[in-house]
C-alpha positions in Angstrom: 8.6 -38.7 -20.7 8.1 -38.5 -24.0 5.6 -37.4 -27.0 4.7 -38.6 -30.6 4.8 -35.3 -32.8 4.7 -35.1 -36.0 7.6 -32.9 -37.4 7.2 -31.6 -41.0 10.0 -31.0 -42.9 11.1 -27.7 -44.3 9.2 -28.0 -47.8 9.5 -25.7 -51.2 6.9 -22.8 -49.6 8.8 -20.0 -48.6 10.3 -19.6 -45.7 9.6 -16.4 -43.5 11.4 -14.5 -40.8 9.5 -14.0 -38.3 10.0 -12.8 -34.3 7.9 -14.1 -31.5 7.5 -11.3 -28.6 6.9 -13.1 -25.6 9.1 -15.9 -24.9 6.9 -17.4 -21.8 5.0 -20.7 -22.8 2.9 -19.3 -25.5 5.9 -17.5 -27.3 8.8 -20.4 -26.7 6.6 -22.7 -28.2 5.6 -20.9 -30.8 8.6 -19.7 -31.6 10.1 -23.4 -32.0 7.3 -24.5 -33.6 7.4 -21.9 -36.1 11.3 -23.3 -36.7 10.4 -26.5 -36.7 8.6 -25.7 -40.0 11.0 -24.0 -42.0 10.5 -20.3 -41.2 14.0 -18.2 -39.4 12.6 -17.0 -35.9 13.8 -14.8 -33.7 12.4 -14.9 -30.1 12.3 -11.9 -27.9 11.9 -11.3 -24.2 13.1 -8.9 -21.4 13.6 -11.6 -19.1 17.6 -12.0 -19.5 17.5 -15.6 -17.3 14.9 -16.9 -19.7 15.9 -15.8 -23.3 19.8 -17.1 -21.7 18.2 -20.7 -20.9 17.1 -20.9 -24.8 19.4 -19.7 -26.7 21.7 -22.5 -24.5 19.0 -24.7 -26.2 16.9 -25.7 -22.6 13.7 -25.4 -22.5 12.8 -23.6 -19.3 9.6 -25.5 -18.3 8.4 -29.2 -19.0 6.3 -29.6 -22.1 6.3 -32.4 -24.1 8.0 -32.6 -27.9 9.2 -29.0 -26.9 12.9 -29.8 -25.8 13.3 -31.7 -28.8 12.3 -29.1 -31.6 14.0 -26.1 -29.6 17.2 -28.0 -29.8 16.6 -28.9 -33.5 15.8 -25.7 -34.3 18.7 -23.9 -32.6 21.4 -26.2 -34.1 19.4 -25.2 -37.4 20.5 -21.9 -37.2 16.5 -20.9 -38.0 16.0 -20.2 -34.2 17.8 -17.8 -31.9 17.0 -16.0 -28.5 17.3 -12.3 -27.8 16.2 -9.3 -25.7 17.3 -6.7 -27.8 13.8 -5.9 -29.8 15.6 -4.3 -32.7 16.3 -8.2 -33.7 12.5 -7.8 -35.0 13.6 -5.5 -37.7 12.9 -7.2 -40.6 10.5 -10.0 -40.0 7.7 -10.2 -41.7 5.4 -11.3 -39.6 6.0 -10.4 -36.0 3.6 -13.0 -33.2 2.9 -10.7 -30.0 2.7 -13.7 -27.0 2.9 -12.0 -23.6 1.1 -12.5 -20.8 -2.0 -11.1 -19.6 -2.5 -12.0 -16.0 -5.6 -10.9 -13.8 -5.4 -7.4 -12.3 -4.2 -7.5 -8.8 -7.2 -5.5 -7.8 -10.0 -6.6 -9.6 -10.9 -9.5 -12.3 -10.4 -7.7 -15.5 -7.2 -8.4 -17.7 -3.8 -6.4 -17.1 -3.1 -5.5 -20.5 0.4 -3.8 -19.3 2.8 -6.5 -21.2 0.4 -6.8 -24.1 0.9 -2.4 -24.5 4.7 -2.6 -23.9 5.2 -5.5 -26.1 3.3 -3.2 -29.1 5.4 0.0 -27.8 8.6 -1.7 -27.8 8.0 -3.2 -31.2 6.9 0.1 -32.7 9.7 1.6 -33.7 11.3 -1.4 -35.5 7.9 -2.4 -38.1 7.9 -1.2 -41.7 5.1 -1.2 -43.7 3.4 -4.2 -44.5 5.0 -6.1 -41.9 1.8 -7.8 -40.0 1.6 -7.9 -36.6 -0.3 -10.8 -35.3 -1.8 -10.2 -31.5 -1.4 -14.2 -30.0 -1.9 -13.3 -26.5 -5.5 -13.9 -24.9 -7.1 -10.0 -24.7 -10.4 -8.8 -23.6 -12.5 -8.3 -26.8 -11.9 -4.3 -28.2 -7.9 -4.8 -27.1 -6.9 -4.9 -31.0 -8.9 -1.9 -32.0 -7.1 0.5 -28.9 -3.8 -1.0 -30.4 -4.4 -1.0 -33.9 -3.8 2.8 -34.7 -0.2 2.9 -33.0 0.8 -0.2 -35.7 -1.2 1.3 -38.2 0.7 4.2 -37.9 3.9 2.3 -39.2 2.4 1.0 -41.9 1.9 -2.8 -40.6 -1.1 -4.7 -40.4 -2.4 -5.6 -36.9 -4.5 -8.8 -37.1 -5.4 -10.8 -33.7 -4.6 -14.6 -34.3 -5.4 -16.3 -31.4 -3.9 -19.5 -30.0 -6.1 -22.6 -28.7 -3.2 -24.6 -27.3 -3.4 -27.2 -24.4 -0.9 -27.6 -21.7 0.7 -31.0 -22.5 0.2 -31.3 -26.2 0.7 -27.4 -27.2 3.6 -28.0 -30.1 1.7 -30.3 -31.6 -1.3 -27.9 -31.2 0.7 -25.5 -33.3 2.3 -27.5 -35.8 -0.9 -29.4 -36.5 -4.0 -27.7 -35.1 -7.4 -28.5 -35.3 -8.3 -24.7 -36.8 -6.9 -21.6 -37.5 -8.6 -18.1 -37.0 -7.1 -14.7 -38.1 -8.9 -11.6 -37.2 -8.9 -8.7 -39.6 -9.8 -4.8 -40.7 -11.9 -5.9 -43.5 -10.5 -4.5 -47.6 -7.1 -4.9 -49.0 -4.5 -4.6 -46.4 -6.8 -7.5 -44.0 -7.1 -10.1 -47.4 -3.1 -9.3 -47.7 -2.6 -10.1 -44.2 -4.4 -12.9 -44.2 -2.7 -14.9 -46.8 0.5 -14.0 -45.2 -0.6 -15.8 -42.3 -1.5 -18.5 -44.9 2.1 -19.0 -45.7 3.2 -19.0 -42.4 1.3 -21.8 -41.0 1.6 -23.5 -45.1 1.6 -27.6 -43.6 -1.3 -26.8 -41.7 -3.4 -25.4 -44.7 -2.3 -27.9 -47.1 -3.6 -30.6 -44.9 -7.1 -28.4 -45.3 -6.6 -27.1 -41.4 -9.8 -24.9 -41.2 -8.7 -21.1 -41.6 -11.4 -19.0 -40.7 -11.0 -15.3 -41.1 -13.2 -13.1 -39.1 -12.8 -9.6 -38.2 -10.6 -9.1 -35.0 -13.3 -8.9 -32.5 -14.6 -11.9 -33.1 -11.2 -13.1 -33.4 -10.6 -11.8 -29.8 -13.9 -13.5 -28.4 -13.3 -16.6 -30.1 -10.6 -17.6 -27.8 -12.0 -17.0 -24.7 -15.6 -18.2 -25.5 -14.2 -21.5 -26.1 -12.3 -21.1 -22.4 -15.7 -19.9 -21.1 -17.0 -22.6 -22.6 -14.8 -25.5 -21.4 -14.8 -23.9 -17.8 -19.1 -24.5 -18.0 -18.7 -28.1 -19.1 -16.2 -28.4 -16.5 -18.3 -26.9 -14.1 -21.3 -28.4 -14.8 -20.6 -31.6 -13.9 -19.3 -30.9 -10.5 -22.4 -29.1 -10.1 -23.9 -32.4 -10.7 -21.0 -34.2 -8.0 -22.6 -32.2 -5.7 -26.2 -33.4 -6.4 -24.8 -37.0 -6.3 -22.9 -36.9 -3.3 -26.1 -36.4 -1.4 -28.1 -38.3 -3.3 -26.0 -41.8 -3.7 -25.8 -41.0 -7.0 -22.2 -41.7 -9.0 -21.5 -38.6 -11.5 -19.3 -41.1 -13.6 -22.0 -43.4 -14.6 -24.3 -40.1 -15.3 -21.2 -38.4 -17.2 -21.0 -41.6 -19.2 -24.9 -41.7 -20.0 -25.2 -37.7 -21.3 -22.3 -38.2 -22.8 -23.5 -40.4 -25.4 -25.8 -37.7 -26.6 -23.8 -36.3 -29.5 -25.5 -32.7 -28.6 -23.4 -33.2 -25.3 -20.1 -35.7 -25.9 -18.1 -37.2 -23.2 -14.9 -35.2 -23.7 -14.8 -32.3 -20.4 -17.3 -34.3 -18.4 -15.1 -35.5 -15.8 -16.0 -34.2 -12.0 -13.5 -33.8 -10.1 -11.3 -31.0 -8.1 -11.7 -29.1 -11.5 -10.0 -26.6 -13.0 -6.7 -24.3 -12.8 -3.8 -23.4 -14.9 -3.0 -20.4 -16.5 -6.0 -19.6 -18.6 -9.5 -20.5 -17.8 -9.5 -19.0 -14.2 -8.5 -15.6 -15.4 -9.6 -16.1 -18.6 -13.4 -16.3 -17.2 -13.0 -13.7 -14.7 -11.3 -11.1 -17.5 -14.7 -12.2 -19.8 -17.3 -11.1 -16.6 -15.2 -7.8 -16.1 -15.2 -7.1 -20.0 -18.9 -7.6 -19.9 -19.5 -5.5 -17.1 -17.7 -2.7 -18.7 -19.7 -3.3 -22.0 -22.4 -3.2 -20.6 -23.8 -6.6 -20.7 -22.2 -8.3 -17.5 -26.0 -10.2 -17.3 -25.3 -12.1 -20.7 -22.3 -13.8 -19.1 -23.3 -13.8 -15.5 -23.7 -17.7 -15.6 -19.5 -17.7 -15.3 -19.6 -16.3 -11.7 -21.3 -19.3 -10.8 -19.1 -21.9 -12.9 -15.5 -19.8 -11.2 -17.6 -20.6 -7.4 -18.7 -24.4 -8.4 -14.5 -24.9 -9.5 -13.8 -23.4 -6.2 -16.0 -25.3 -4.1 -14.7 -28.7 -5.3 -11.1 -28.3 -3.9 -12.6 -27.3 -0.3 -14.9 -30.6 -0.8 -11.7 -32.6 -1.4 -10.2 -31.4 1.6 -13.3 -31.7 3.4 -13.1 -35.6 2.0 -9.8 -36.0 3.8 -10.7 -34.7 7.2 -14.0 -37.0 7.1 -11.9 -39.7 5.7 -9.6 -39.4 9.1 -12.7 -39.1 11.7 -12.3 -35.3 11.6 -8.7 -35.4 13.6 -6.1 -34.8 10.5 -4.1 -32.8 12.7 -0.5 -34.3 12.6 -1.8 -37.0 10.1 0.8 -37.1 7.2 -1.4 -37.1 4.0 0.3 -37.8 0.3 -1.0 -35.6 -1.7 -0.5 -37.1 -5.4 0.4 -34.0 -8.2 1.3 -30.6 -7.8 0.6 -29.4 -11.6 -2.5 -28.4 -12.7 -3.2 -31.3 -15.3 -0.7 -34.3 -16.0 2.2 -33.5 -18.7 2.9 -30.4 -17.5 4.8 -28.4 -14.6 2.8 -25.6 -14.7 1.6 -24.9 -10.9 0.0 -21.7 -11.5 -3.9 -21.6 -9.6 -3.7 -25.3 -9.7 -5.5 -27.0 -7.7 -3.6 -30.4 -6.7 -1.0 -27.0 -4.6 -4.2 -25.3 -3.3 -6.0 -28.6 -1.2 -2.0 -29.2 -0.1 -1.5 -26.2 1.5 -5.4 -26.1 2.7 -4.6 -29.6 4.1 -1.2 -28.4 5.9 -2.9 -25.2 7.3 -5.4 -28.1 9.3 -2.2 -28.8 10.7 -1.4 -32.0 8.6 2.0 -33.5 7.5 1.6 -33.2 3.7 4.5 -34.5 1.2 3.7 -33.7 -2.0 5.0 -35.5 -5.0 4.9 -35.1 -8.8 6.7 -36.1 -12.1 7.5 -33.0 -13.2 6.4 -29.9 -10.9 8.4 -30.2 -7.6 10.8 -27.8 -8.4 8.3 -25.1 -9.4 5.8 -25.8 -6.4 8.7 -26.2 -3.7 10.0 -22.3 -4.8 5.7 -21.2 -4.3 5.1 -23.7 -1.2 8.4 -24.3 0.9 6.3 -25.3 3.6 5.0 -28.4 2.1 7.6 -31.3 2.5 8.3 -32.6 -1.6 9.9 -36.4 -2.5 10.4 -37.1 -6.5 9.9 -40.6 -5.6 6.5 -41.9 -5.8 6.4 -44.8 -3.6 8.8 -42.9 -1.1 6.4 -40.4 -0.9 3.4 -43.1 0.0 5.8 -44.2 2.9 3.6 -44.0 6.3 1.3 -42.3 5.1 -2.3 -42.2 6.6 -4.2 -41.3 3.8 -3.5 -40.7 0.2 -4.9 -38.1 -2.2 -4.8 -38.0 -6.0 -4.9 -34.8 -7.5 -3.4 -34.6 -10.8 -4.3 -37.4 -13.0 -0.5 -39.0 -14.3 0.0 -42.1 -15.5 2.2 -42.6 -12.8 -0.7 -43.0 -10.1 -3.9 -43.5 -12.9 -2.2 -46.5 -14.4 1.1 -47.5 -13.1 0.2 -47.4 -9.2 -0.7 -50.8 -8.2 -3.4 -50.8 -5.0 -1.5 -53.9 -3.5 1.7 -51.9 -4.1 0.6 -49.2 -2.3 -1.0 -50.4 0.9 2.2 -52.6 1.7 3.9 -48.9 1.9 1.4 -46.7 3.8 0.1 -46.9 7.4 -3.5 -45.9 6.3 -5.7 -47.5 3.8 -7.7 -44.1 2.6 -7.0 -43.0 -0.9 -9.3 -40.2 -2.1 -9.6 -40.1 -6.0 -9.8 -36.5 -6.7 -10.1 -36.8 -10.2 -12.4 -39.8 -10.3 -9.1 -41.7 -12.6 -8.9 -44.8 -10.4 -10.4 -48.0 -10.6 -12.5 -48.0 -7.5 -13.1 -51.3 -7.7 -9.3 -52.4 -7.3 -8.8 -50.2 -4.5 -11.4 -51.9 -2.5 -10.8 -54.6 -3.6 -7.0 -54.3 -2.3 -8.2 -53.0 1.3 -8.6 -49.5 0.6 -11.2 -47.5 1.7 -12.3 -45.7 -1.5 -13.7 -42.0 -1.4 -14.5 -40.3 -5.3 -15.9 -37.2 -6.1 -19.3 -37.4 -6.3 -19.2 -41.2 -6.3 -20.8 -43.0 -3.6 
């Protein structure tokens, strides 16, 4: 599959060293983006398998565009791979990207990466190098971390990224805004306009470049994931009203969304959400506000975590009605394994979570995807996985899409289908069918929160 991206050219600003710390999705693209623009970046990671896999020039998950600029990049000689963090000497601007999962134990960020990236890199800053924090924090993170890079002389600024899973380098080489966060006098206006020269196509196209100080830097990115999660959310709170009212959510997403207050965009019910950032990202904003304090002012996001949850058990609980309650030795295809479409990212997502819910009922789920079979196989062995679409619709009693791909939106013909399955039950997990055809092609037709 491939992606239009726009690759600038290395033009007359000046080009930067820079190192990316954190060489996981945020940092790998980052770094090659940051290439792809003229700058000499060094990546760095402690993960020997992963820093070996791009400095051999692969990219070591499926994103669009990405394969493409890492390879460019690399034969540039402007992008190289390490794990030796005294490769950082020298940069001038050095991007912290590590991960920041949710606490085994509780909701609340693990910040361990995020402090042994900024240990690690301590010892090789000089001053006025600027350390730019990329990684999603809870809000006060920079100011705990700023006195140990202070202490070197560097700048620490929080520079947050607002990238989406399936279009993420060209979300950094052309995004739709740019915010630093900064110690307000001298050293902040300095490190500012360094960042200003880093991400030089961007501005000179007039990208927004708001500067703020860093805590509003650091609630900036996950207000907007709070946010997005609500909208999400919201909707499927009003699936549920439909679903037991004859109502169809798509025809009432359609009529609020032509309220420019509201917009269509995020107003599609379905199994919701999952990925990598806005479960934990909405969990780690309720436990920051509980320990400022003021866990009331964001209390609402306790119910929009429960309304995401709810709508994968109501998918499965669409399958077992769909099959008069006996799905016990009933193979179901289960269509996706990756939390969105253009990606191979599995982690919470929800297309593997009703599969392995449907094969604890004691079903025969195969699961097939474009991209994500090799990563959900390695998490789910117990689920049987073909790469082949219409293999994987072979015999099967009922059929469920869960991840949105072209591949069963678009390209999967009704007609098609039912000559390969047994059944005739397709549930539409993520409303992206034409219901219409389906029936019309001897299905029987089950949306989510469609009557």
């Amino acid at each position: 599959m491939t992606s239009e991206i726009a690759h600038p050219t290395e033009s007359s600003s000046t080009t930067m060293k820079l190192s990316v710390i954190g060489c996981g999705y945020l940092g790998a693209v980052h770094a090659a983006a940051m290439a792809s623009i003229g700058h000499d970046v060094v990546g760095i990671d402690v993960d020997a398998r992963k820093i070996e896999s791009l400095a051999q020039g692969h990219a070591p998950f499926f994103e669009p565009g990405l394969q493409e600029i890492l390879t460019a990049g690399i034969q540039s000689g402007r992008l190289r791979f390490t794990t030796d963090m005294a490769a950082a000497q020298g940069a001038a601007v050095h991007f912290v990207g590590v991960g920041t999962p949710q606490q085994k134990d509780g909701y609340a960020a693990d910040l361990t990466y995020v402090n042994a990236a900024i240990d690690g890199l301590l010892p090789y800053l000089s001053p006025g190098d600027v350390v730019a924090g990329k990684s999603t924090v809870p809000v006060g993170t920079s100011a705990e971390l700023a006195p140990r890079v202070e202490a070197t002389g560097a700048t620490l600024v929080w520079n947050p990224e607002f990238l989406r899973e399936g279009w993420a380098v060209q979300d950094t080489i052309d995004p739709d805004r740019l915010v630093v966060g900064v110690t307000p006098g001298a050293d902040g206006d300095r490190a500012a306009d360094v960042l200003r020269a880093v991400y030089h196509p961007a501005v000179a196209k007039d990208t927004p470049f708001i500067v703020t100080d860093r805590p509003t830097a650091e609630l900036v990115k996950v207000a907007a994931n709070a946010f997005l999660a609500t909208k999400i959310s919201f909707i499927n709170a009003m699936a549920e009203i439909a679903e037991v009212t004859g109502a169809d959510v798509t025809q009432l997403a359609d009529a609020i969304g032509h309220d420019a207050r509201i917009g269509r965009r995020f107003l599609g019910a379905g199994i919701g959400f999952g990925g990598g950032c806005l479960p934990k990202d909405i969990r780690a904003f309720s436990a920051r506000a509980e320990e400022l304090g003021r866990g009331e002012s964001v209390g609402f996001l306790r119910e929009v975590d429960a309304i995401n949850l709810r709508r994968r058990e109501r998918a499965v609980q669409l399958v077992v009605e769909s099959l008069d309650g006996a799905v016990y030795g009933k193979k179901v295809t289960v269509l996706g394994a990756a939390f969105k479409p253009h990606s191979d990212d599995i982690r919470d997502s929800p297309a593997l979570d009703v599969a392995v819910r449907l094969h604890g009922l004691g079903a025969s789920v195969t699961v097939t995807d474009p991209a994500a079979i090799e990563n959900a196989s390695r998490a789910h062995p117990q689920l049987t996985y073909v790469e082949d679409r219409d293999e994987a619709l072979a015999g099967a009693d009922a059929v469920i899409v869960v991840t949105e791909w072209d591949e069963y939106r678009k390209d999967l013909d009704p007609v098609q289908a039912a000559s390969l399955t047994e059944g005739r039950i397709v549930i539409d997990g993520r409303n992206c069918l034409d219901a219409a055809a389906w029936r019309a092609a001897g299905w029987t037709y089950y949306g989510m929160g469609r009557p």
